[in-house]
C-alpha positions as CSV (number, residue, x, y, z in Angstrom):
1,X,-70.6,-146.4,-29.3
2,X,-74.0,-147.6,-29.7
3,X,-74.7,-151.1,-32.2
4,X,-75.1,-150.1,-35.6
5,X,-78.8,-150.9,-37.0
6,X,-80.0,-154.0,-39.1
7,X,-83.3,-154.2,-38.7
8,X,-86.4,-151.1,-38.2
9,X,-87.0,-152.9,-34.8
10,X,-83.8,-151.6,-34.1
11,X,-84.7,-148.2,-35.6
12,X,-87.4,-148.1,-32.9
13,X,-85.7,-148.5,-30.0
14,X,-83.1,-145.8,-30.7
15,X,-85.6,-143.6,-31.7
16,X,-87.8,-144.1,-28.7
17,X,-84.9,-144.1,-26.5
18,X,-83.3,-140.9,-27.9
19,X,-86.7,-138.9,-28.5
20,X,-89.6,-140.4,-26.9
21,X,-92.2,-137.8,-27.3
22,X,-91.5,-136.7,-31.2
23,X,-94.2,-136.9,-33.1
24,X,-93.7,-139.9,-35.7
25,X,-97.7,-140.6,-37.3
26,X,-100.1,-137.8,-37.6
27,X,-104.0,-138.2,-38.7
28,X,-104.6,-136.3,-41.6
29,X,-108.3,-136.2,-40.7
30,X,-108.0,-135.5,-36.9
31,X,-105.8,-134.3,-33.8
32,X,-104.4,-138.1,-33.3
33,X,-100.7,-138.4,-32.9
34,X,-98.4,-141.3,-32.0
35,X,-95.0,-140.9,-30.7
36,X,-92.3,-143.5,-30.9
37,X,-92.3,-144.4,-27.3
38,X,-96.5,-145.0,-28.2
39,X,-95.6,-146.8,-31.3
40,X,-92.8,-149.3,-29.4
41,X,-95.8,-149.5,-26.6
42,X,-98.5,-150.3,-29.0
43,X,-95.7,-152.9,-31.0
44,X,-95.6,-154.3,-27.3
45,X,-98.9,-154.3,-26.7
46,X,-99.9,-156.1,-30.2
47,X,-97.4,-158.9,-29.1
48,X,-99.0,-159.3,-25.8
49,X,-102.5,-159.5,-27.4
50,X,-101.5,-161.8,-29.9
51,X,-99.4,-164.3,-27.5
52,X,-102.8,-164.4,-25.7
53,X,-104.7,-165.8,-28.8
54,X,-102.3,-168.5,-29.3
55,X,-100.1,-167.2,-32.2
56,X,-96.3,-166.9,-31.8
57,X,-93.4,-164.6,-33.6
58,X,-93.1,-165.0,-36.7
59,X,-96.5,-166.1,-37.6
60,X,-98.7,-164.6,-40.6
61,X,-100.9,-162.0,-39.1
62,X,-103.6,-160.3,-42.2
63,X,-105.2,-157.3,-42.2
64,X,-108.5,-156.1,-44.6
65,X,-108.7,-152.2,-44.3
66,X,-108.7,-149.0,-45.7
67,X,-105.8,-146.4,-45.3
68,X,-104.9,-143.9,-42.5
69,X,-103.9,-143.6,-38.9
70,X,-105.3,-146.3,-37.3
71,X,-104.4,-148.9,-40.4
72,X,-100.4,-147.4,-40.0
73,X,-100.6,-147.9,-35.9
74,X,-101.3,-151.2,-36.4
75,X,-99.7,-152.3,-39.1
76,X,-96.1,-151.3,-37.8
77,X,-97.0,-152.8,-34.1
78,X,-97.4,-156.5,-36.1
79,X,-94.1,-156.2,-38.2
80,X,-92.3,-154.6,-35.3
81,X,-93.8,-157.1,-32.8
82,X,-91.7,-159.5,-34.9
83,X,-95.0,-161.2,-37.0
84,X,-95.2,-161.8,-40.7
85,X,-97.3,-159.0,-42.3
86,X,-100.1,-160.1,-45.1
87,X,-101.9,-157.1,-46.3
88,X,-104.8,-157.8,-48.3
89,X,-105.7,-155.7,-51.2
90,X,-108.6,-153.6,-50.4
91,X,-109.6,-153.8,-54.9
92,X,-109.2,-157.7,-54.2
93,X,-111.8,-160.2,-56.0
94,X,-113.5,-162.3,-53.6
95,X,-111.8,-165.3,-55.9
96,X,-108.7,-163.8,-55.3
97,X,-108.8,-163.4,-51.5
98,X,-110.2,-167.1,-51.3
99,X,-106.8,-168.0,-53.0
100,X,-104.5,-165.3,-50.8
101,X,-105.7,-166.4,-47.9
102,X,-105.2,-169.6,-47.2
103,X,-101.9,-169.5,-49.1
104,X,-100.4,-167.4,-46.7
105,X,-101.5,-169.3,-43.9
106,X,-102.4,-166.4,-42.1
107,X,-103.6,-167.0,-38.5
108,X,-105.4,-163.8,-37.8
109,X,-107.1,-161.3,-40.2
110,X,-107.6,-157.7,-38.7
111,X,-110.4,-155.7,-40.3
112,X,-112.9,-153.2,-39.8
113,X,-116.4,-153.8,-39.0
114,X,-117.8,-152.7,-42.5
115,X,-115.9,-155.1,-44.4
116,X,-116.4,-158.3,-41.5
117,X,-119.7,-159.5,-43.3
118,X,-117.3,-160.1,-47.0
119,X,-114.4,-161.8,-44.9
120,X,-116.8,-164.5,-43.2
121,X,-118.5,-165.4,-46.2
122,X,-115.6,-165.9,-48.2
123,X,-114.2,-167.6,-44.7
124,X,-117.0,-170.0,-44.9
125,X,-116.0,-171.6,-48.7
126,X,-112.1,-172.1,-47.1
127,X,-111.0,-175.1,-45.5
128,X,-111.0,-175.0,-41.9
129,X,-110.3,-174.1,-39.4
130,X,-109.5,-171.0,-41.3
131,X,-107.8,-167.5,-39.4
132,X,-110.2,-165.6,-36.9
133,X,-111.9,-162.5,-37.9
134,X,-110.7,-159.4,-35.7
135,X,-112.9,-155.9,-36.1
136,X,-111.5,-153.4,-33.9
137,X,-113.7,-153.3,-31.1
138,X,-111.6,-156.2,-30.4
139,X,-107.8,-155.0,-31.8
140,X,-105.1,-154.1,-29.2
141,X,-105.7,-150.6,-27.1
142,X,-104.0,-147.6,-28.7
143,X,-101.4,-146.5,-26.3
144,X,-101.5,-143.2,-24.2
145,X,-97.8,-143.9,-22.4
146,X,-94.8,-146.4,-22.2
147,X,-95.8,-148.9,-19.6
148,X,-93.9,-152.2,-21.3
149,X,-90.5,-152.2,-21.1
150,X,-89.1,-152.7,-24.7
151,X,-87.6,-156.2,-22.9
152,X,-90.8,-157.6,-23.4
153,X,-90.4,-156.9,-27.5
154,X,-89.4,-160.2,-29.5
155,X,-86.1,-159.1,-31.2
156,X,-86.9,-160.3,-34.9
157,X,-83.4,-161.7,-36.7
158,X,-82.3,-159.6,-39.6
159,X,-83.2,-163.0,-41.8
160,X,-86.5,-163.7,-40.7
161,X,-89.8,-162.5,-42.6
162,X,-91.6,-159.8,-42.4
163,X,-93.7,-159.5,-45.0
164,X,-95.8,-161.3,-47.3
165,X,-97.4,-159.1,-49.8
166,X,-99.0,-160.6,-53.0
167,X,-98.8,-159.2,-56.4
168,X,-102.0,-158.2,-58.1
169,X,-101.8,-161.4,-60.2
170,X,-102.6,-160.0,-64.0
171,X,-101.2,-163.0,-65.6
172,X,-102.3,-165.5,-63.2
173,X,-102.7,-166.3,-59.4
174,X,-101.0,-163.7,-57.5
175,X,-97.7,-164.3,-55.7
176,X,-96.6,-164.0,-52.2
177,X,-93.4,-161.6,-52.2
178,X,-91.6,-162.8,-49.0
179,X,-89.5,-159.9,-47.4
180,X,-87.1,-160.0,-44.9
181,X,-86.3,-157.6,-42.0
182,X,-83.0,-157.0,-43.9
183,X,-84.8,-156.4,-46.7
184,X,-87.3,-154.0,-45.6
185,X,-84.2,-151.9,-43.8
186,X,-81.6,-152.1,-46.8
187,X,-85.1,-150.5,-49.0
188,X,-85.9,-148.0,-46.2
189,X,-82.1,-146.9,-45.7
190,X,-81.4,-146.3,-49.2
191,X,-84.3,-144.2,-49.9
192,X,-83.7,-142.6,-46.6
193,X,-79.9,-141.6,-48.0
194,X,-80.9,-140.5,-51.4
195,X,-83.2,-138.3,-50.5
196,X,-81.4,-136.7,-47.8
197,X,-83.8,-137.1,-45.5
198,X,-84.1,-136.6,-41.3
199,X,-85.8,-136.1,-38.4
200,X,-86.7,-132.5,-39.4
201,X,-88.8,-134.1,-42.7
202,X,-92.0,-134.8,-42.8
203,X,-94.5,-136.8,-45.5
204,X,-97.7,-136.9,-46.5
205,X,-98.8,-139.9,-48.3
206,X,-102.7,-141.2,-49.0
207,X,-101.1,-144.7,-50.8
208,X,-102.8,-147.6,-49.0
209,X,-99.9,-150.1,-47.2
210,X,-101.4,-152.7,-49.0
211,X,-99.4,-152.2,-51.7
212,X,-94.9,-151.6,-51.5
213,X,-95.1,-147.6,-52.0
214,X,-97.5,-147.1,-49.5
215,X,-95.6,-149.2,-47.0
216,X,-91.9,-148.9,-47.8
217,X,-92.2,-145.3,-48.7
218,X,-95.0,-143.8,-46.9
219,X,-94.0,-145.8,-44.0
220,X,-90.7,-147.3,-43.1
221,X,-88.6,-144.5,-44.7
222,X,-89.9,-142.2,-42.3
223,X,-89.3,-144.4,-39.2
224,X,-85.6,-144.9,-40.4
225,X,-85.0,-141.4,-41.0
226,X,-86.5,-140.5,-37.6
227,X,-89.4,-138.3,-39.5
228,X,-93.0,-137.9,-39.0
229,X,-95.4,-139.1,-41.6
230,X,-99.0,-137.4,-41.9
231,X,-101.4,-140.6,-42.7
232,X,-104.1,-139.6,-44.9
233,X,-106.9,-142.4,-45.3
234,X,-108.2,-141.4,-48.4
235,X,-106.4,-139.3,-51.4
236,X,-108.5,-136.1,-51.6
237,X,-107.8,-133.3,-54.4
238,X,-109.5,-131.3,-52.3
239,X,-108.0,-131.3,-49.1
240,X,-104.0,-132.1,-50.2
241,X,-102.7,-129.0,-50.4
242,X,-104.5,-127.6,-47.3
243,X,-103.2,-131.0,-45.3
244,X,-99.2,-129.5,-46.9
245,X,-99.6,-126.5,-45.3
246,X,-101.4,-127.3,-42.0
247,X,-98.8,-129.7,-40.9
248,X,-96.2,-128.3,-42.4
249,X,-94.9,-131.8,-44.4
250,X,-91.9,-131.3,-46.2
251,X,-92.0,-134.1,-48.7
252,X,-94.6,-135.7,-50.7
253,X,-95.7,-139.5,-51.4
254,X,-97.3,-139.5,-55.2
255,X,-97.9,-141.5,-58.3
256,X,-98.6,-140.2,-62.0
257,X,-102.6,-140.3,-61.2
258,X,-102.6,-138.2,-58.2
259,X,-100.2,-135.9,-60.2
260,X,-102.7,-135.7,-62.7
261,X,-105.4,-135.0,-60.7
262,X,-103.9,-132.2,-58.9
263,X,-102.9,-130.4,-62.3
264,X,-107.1,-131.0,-63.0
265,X,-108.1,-129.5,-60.3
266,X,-109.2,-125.5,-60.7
267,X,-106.7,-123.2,-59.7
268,X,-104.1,-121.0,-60.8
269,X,-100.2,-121.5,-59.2
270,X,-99.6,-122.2,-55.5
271,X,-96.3,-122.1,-53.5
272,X,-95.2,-124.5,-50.9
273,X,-91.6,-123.6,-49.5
274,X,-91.3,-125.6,-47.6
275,X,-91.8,-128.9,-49.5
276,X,-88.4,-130.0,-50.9
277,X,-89.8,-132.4,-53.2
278,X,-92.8,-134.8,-54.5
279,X,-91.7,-138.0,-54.9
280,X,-93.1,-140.0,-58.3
281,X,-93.3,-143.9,-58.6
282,X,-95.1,-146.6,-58.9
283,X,-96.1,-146.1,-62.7
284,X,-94.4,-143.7,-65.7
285,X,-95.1,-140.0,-65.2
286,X,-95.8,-138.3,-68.3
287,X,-92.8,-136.0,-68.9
288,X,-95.7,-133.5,-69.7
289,X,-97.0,-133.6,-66.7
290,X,-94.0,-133.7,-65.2
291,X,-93.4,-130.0,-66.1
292,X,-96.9,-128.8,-65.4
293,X,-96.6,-129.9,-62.0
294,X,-93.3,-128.4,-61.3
295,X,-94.2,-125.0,-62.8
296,X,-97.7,-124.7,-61.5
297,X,-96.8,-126.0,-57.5
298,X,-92.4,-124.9,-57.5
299,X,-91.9,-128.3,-56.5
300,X,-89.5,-130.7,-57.9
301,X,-90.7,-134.1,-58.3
302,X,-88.0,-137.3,-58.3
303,X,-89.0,-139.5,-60.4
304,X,-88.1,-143.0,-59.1
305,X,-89.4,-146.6,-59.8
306,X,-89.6,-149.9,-57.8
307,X,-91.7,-153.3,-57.7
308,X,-92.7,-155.6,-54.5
309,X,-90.1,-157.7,-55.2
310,X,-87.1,-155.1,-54.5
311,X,-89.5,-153.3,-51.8
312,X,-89.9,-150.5,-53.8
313,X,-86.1,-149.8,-54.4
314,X,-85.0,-149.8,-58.3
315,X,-83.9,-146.8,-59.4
316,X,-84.1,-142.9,-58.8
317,X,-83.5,-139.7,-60.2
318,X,-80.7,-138.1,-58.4
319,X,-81.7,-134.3,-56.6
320,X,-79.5,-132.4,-58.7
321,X,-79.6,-134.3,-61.7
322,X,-83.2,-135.1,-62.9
323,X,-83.2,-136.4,-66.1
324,X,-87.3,-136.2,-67.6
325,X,-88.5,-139.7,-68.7
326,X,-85.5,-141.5,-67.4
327,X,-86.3,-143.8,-63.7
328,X,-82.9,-142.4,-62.9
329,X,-80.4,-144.2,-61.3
330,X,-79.9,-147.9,-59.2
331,X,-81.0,-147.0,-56.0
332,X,-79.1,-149.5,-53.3
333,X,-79.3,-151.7,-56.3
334,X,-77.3,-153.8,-58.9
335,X,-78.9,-153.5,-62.2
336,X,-78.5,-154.9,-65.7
337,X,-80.0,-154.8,-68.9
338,X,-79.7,-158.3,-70.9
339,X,-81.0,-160.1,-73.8
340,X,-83.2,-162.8,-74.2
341,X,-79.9,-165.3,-73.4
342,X,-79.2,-163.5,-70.4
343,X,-76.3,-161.7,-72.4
344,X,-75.6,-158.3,-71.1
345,X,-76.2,-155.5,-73.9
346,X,-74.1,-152.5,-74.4
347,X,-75.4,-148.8,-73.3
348,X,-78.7,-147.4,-75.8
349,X,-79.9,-151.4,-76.5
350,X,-83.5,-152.5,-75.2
351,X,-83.3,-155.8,-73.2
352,X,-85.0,-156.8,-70.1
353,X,-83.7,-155.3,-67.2
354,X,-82.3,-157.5,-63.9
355,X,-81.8,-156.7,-60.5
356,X,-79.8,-157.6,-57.8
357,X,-79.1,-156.2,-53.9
358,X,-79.8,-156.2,-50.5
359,X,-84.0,-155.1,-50.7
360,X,-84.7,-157.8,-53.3
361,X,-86.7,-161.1,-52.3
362,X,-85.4,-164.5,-51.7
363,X,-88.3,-166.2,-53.7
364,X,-92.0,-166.2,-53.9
365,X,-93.8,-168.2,-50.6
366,X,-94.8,-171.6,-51.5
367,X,-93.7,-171.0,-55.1
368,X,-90.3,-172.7,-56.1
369,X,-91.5,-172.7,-60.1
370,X,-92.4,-169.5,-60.0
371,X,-89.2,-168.1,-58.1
372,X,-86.9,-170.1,-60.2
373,X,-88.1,-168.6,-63.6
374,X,-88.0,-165.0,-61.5
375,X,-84.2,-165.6,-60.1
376,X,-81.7,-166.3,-62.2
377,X,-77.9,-166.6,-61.2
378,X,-78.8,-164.4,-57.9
379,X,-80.3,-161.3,-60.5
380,X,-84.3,-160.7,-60.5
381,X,-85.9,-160.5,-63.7
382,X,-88.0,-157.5,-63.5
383,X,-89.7,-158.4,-66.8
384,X,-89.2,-154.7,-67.5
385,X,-88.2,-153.7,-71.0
386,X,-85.7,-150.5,-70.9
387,X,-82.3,-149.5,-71.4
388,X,-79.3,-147.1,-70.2
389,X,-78.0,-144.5,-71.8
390,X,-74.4,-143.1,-72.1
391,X,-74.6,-141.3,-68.5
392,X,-75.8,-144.4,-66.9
393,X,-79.6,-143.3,-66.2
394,X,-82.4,-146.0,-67.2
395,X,-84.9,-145.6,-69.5
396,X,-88.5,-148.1,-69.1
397,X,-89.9,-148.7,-72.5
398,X,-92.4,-151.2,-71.6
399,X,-93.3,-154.4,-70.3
400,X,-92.4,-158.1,-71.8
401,X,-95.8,-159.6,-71.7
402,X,-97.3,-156.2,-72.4
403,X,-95.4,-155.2,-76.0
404,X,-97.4,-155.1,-79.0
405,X,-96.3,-157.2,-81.8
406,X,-97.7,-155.7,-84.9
407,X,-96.7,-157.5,-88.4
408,X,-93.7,-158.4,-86.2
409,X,-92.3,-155.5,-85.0
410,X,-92.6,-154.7,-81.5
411,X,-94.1,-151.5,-80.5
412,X,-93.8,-150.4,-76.9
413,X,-97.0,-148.9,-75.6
414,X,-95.7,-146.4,-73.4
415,X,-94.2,-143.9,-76.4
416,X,-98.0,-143.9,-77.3
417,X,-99.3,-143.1,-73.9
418,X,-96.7,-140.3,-73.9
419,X,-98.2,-138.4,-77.1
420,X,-101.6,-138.6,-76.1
421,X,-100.8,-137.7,-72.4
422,X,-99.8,-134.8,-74.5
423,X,-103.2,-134.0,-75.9
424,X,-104.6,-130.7,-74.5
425,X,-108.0,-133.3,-73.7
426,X,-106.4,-136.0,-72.6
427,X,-105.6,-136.3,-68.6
428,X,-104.4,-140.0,-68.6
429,X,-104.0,-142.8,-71.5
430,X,-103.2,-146.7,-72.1
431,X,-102.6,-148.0,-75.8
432,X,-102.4,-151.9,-75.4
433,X,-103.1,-154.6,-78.0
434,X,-106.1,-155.9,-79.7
435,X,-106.1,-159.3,-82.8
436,X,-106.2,-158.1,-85.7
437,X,-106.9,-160.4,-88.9
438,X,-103.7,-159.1,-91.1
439,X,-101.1,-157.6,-88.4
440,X,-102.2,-160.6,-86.1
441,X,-102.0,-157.5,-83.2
442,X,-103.3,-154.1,-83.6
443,X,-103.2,-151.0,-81.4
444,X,-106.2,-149.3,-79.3
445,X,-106.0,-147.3,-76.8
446,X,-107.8,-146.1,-73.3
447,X,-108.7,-142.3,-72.8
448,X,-109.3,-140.4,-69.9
449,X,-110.4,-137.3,-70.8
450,X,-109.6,-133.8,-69.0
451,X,-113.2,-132.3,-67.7
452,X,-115.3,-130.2,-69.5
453,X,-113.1,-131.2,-72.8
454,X,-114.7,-133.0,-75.5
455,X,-112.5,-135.0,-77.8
456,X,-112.1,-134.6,-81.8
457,X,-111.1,-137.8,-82.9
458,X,-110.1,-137.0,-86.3
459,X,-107.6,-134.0,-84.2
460,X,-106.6,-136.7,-82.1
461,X,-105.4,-139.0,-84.8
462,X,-103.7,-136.5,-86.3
463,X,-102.0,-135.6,-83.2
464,X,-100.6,-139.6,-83.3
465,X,-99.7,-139.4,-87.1
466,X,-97.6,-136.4,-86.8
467,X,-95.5,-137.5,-83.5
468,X,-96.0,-141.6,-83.8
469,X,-96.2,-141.8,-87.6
470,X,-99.3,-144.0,-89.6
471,X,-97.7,-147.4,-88.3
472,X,-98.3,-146.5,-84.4
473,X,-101.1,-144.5,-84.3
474,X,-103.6,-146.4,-82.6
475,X,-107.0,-148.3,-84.5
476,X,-109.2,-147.9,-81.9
477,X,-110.0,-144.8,-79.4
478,X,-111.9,-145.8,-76.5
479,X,-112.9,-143.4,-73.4
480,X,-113.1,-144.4,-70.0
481,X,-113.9,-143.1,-66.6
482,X,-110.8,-144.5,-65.2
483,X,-107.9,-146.7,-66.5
484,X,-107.6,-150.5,-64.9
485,X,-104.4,-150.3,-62.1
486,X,-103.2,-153.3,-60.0
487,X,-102.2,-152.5,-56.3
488,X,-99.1,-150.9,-56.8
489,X,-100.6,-148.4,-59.0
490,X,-99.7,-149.8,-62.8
491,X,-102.3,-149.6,-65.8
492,X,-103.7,-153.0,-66.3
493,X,-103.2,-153.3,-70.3
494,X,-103.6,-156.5,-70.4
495,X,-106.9,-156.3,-68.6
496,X,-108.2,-153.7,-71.1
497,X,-107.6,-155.8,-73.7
498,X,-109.8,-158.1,-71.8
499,X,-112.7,-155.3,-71.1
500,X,-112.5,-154.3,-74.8
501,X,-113.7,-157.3,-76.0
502,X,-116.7,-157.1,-74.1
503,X,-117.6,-153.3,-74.7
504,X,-120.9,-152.6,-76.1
505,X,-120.9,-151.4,-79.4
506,X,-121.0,-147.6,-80.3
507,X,-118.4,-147.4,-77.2
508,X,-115.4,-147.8,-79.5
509,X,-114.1,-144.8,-81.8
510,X,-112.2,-147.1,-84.7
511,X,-110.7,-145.3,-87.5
512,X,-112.7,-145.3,-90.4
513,X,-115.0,-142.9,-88.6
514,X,-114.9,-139.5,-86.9
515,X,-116.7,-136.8,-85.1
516,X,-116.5,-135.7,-81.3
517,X,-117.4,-138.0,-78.1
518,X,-117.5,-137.2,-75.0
């Protein structure tokens, strides 16, 4: 009987022992294929290449670049060469990556050639000797064949780190989310499990692996489950259902905005049999949309959420047992909802929810403050605001640092998002807060609006007063080409807040006047 797994190293070599030539990454955008027995040669390769430069397992190895093939290749070989993975946020301030880097105490930072002239002048204003630059004229050789035997392959610990991937910071400097190998497989068993998943399934996902979706998910699911992933480098509205059908992918990687977009886009009803399911995280879904898409495409969509710090496990809506609006059930996870004394409430009461399994984090990297306040007792605060109902399935209602106090009662912002995302005009909204003189906070909100739809502002408020009543309907109407979204997909609200206070005037639709803008 062969060793049972711990780690996705170990995934590897049973996969490329077992089926060496199956297909396990597919280019989206060409013929280029890797198999596992490539992928455990290019892991050994990447080892060898970085031995040679001086750096060791278990050091922090970076990388600056956009999505796809090439960016999966190598991002796997580092982690399952048995090196500490730093992906750097493509959407990144050049403030922020002067802070990233050097906190991470990364050694090496792989990039591509158009984005080498940004990374040595922020390299310049950082204490030196700072990591070298690596454009990939210069990265390890794509494999054609197994030459290395997998001997040669460090054999990373369950314990020891494998990633180090930083939140987007909206309340401050972003933190390093330390994962372990044992994390990383607990996450990519689970979802694995729940979704039923083998090595018949194949994804498609365009989410960048520098943020936890794109990398758990789109990722290291697929190499536990012994799948095949199709790497797309760049979401395209135009070319995702053509992708579907060409390689024939089975399941789908999304998150509420690409789900949005595809209902945009012109059309009348498609088919896809052989899709068993979309997959939805990252950020709430609009139960609206939710239905739209199922109707108009005949696929169900799982609606699922997770956070860096679990990578990317929380909850999930069961197969057979969707529930619309609910994040479902704990997924591999121990979860809680308790009050502001870390008292556990009964089913139906909003409290913050808290976490606690095999996927979550041990602490933030060079952070004790921040990972006490984060861990308490061995549970994660999420800083999540939700609850569960009778049948155990959760419920998100907002965020703590995101609620809007007005005249002292607490409003959650998502049950506003929700009625305008149900707007025949609107595609996407964001209601967040704004001072107000009397209420001390008020309530705007950010419009995206559907194309070639204009928007009736005195319909619109209408719309709120019916479903939210006079005391929620938002003050201010603002539209906006796109709505503000950290790395792992979620609206910024607190950066609108921030971007409204500098919008020109005329911009800004408050209530005392009306008419249509576009």
């Amino acid at each position: 009987m062969s060793a049972p797994l711990a780690t996705l190293q170990d995934s590897l070599l049973r996969q490329a022992a077992e089926r060496p030539d199956a297909r396990f990454i597919l280019a989206a955008e060409s013929t280029d294929t890797l198999s596992f027995a490539q992928l455990l040669h290019s892991a050994v390769t990447t080892a060898q290449w970085l031995q040679a430069q001086g750096c060791r397992p278990g050091d922090k190895i970076a990388f600056l670049l956009s999505g796809g093939f090439d960016t999966v290749r190598l991002a796997l070989s580092l982690m399952l060469a048995g090196y500490v993975v730093v992906p750097l946020n493509l959407l990144a301030t050049d403030e922020t990556l002067e802070w990233i880097i050097p906190h991470s105490d990364a050694r090496i930072i792989f990039t591509a050639r158009q984005f080498a002239p940004r990374l040595r002048d922020i390299a310049r204003r950082l204490p030196s000797p700072g990591p070298a630059i690596v454009t990939e004229e210069r990265w390890p050789a794509a494999p054609q064949a197994l030459s290395a035997p997998p001997a040669a392959l460090y054999r990373a610990a369950p314990a020891h780190p494998a990633l180090l991937m930083y939140t987007s910071g909206t309340t401050g400097r972003p933190k390093g989310v330390l994962l372990s190998h044992a994390n990383l497989f607990a996450a990519a068993r689970e979802i694995s499990r729940w979704h039923r998943l083998g090595p018949e399934d194949r994804l498609l996902s365009a989410l960048p692996v520098y943020h936890i979706n794109g990398w758990v998910i789109g990722t290291l699911v697929p190499l536990f489950s012994g799948g095949s992933l199709v790497a797309m480098g760049r979401f395209s509205v135009s070319a995702w259902w053509q992708t579907v059908s060409k390689h024939r992918c089975t399941w789908l990687n999304l998150v509420p905005t690409m789900i949005a977009f595809l209902l945009n886009a012109p059309g009348g009803a498609h088919r896809y049999p052989q899709v068993k399911f979309a997959r939805s995280a990252s950020a709430p879904l609009p139960q609206t949309h939710h239905q739209q898409f199922e109707r108009r495409f005949g696929i169900p969509v799982i609606e699922g959420m997770g956070m860096t710090e679990s990578a990317a496990l929380v909850f999930c809506n069961p197969h057979d047992e969707r529930v619309y609006g609910s994040v479902g059930l704990p997924c591999g996870v121990q979860a809680a909802v308790v009050d502001a004394q870390g008292e556990r409430l009964a089913d139906n009461r909003v409290g913050e929810i808290m976490l606690r399994g095999a996927s979550v984090m041990n602490g933030y990297y060079q952070d004790a403050a921040q990972t006490a306040a984060a861990i308490r007792d061995g549970w994660l605060r999420t800083g999540d605001l939700g609850y569960r109902d009778d049948n155990g399935f959760y419920f998100i209602t907002g965020r703590l640092k995101e609620l809007i106090i007005k005249g002292g009662e607490n409003i959650a912002p998502r049950e506003i998002d929700d009625v305008l995302a149900r707007h025949p005009a609107v595609m996407e909204a964001a209601a967040f807060a704004i001072p107000d003189a009397h209420y001390g906070q008020e309530i705007a909100a950010a419009i995206v609006l559907k194309a070639g739809y204009p928007l009736d502002e005195a319909a619109l408020r209408e719309w709120c007063r019916r479903k939210l009543g006079k005391y929620k309907t938002p003050h201010a109407f603002h539209v906006v080409d796109n709505l503000p979204r950290g790395a792992s997909g979620k609206i910024q609200r607190l950066k609108l807040g921030e971007q409204l206070a500098l919008t020109a005037p005329g911009t800004l639709l408050p209530h005392n006047k009306s008419g249509s803008q576009r």
